[in-house]
C-alpha positions, 0 to 999 in steps of 0.5 A, spaced: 853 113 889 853 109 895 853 115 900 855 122 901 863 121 902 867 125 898 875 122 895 879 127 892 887 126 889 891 133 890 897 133 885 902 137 887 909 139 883 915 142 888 919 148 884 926 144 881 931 145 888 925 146 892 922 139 893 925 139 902 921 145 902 915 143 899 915 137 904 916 139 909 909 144 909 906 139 906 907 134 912 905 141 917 899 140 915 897 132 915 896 133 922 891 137 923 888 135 918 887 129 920 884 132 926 879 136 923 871 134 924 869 129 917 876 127 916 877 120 915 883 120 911 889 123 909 896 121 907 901 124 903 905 120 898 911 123 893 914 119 886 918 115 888 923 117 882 921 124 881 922 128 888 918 134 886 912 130 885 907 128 891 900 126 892 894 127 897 889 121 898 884 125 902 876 122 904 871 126 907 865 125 911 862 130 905 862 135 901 861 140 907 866 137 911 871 137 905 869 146 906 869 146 912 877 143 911 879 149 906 877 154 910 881 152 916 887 156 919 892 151 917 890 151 910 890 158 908 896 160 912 899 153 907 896 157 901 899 164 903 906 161 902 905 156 897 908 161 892 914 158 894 915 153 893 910 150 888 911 150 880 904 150 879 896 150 882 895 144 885 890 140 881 885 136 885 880 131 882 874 129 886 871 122 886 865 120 888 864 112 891 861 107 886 860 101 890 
């Protein structure tokens, strides 16, 4: 690998009716996580001909940062309320840069 950096994709699938709420938390929390310390990237995309789908496209400094991420106050508060709105478990793949 050529460094420590960590890329992942977040699929996420909004409830059939719940696709504004999803939204909505899911912009909340692009902010502060692009502030957080090892953040390089973090955008949030949604299928265009299918509103219940999105996508985070995230890097990291590394894994630790990537960690330090999944503890964070707007993290947790995201993942205790995302019952709502969510028809499934967000499924992340992690890569690691080739080149």
């Amino acid at each position: 690998m050529a460094d420590n950096k960590v890329t992942i994709t977040a699929a996420i699938k909004a409830k059939a009716g719940m696709e504004e709420k999803a939204k909505q938390a899911l912009m909340s929390i692009v902010g502060p996580t692009r502030a957080e310390k090892g953040c390089i990237e973090f955008d949030l995309f949604q299928v265009t001909d299918d509103k219940t789908c999105f996508m985070f496209y995230e890097k990291w400094t590394s894994k630790e940062a990537l960690d330090a991420h999944m503890q964070a106050p707007h993290i947790k508060a995201f993942g205790g309320k995302a019952g709502e709105f969510l028809a499934e478990p967000i499924k992340a793949t992690f890569w690691g840069q080739v080149l």
